[in-house]
C-alpha positions in Angstrom: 21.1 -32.3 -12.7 19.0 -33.0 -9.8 15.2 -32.7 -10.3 12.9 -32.2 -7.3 9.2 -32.1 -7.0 7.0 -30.7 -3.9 3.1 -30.4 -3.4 2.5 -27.6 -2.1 -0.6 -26.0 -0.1 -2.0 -24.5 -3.3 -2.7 -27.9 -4.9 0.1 -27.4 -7.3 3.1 -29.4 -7.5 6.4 -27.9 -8.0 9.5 -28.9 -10.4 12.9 -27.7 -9.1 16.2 -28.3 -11.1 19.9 -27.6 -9.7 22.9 -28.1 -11.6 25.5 -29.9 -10.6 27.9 -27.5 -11.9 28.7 -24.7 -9.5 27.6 -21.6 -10.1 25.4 -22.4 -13.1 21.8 -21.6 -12.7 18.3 -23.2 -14.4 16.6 -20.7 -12.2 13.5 -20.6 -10.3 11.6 -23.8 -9.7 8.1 -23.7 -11.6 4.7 -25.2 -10.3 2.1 -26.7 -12.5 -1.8 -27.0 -11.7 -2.2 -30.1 -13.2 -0.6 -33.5 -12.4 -0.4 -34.5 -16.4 1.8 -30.8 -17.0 4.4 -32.3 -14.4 4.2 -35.9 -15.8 4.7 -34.3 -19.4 7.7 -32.2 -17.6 9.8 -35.4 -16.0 8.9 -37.5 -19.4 10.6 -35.1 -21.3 13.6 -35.3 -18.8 14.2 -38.9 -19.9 12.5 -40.2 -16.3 10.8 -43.5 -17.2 6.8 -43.5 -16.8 7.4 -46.3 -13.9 9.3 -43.6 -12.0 7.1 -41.2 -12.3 4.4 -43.1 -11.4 5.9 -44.1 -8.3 6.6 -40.2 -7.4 4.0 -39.0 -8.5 2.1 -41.4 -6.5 4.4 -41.3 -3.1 3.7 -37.2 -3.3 0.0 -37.4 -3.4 0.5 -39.4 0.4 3.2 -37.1 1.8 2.1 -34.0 3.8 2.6 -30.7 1.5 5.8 -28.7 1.1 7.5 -32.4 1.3 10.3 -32.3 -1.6 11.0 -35.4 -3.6 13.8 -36.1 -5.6 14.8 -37.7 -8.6 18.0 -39.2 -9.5 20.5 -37.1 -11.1 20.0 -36.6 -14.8 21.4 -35.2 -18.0 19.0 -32.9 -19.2 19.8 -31.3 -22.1 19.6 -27.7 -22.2 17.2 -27.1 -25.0 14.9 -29.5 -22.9 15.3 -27.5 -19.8 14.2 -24.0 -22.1 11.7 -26.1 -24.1 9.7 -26.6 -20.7 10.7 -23.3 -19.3 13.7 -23.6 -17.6 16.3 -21.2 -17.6 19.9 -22.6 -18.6 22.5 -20.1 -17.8 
């Protein structure tokens, strides 16, 4: 799967999955408040806290609506509904 996150205008920042699998949805992206929320999130993905640092840290210097992405990850499904995800 490929994970994305974006900063947006609000303040919040933005997780975004698409599946490599055509046609296969995890629907919409979600946007969290707080910066731990979306560090919680990508930890639960399997991302390593060093990766996430760097991100997390690379977003808060970008202008907003900038998307970052993640390298492609197996994310199991119950992981994607766990955190609100839809796997479909």
């Amino acid at each position: 799967m490929q994970v994305y996150v974006q900063k947006l205008n609000s303040g919040g920042i933005q997780i975004a999955i698409r599946r490599l699998v055509p046609g296969v949805s995890t629907g919409p992206a979600i946007t969290y408040g707080e910066e731990a929320a979306v560090r919680s999130v990508l930890a639960a993905f399997g991302f390593n806290s060093q990766l996430i640092d760097d991100q997390l840290n690379l977003l808060s210097e970008i202008e907003t609506q900038q998307v970052l992405h993640f390298p492609d990850a197996d994310i199991d499904i119950e992981i994607l509904r766990g955190n609100g995800f839809v796997a479909i």
